[in-house]
C-alpha positions as CSV (number, residue, x, y, z in Angstrom):
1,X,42.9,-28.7,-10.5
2,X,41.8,-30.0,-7.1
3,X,42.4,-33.7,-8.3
4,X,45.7,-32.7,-10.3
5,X,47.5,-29.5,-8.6
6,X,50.1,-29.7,-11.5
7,X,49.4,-26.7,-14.0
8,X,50.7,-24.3,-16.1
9,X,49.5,-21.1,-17.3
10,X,50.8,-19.2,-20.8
11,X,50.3,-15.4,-21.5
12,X,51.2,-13.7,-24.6
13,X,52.0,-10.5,-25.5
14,X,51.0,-9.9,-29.6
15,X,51.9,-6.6,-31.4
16,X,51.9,-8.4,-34.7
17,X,53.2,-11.1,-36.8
18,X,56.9,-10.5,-36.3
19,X,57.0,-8.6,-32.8
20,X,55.5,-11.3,-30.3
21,X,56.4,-13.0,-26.9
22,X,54.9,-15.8,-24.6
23,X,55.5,-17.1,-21.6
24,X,54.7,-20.4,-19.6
25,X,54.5,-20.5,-16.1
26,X,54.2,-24.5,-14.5
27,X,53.5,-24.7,-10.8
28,X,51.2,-26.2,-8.4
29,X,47.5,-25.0,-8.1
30,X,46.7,-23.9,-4.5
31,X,43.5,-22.5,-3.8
32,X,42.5,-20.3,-1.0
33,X,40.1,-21.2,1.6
34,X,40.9,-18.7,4.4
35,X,37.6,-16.0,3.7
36,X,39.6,-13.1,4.6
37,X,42.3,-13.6,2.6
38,X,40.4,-14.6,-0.3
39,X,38.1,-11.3,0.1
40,X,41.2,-9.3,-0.1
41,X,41.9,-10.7,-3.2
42,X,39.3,-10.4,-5.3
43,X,39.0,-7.0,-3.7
44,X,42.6,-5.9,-5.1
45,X,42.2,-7.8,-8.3
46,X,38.4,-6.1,-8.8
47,X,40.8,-2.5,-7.7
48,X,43.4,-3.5,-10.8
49,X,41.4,-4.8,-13.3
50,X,38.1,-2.5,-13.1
51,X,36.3,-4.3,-16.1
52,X,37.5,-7.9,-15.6
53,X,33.9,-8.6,-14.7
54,X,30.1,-6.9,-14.7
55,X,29.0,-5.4,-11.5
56,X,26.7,-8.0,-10.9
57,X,29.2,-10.4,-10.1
58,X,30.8,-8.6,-7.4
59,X,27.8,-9.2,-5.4
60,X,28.7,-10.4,-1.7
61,X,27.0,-14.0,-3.1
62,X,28.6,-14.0,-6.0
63,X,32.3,-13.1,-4.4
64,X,31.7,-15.7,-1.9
65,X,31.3,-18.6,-4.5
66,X,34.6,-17.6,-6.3
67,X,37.1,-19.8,-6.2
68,X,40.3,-17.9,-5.8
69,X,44.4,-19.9,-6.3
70,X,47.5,-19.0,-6.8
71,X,50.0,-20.8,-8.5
72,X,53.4,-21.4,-6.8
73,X,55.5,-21.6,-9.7
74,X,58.5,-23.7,-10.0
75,X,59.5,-22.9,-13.6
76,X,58.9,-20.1,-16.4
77,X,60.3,-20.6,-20.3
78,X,59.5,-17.7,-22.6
79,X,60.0,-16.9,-26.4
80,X,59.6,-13.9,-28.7
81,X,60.6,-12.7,-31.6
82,X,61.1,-8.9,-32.2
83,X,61.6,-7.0,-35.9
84,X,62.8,-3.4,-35.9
């Protein structure tokens, strides 16, 4: 993503066969390089999403080799469909 910044990201939402959605998100990768920024970061993500990830890896070594982004979006398209 370094060499080609351009990228999109899709997330789905699946109840079942006929009550679905998606979305697509395309941006522009930027990653971030500023240590404490990216500390408080994974911190808050770590705070959200408890078991994203073993223990081990949130190991001041481990953190510090992470390579955190964000996307700055420039577009979303979504679909769904949705039975009663």
């Amino acid at each position: 993503m370094r060499a080609n910044p351009r990228v999109c990201l899709q997330a789905d939402e699946i109840k079942d066969a006929y009550n679905w959605r998606s979305v697509i998100t395309f941006g522009w990768f930027e990653e971030i390089n500023d240590s404490a920024q990216h500390d408080h970061l994974l911190n808050e993500m770590f705070k959200r999403l408890p078991h994203l990830t073993p223990v081990e890896s949130k190991s001041q070594e481990i953190m510090a080799q992470t390579i955190v982004f964000r996307i700055r979006i420039d577009r979303i398209t979504g679909i769904g469909e949705r039975w009663q």
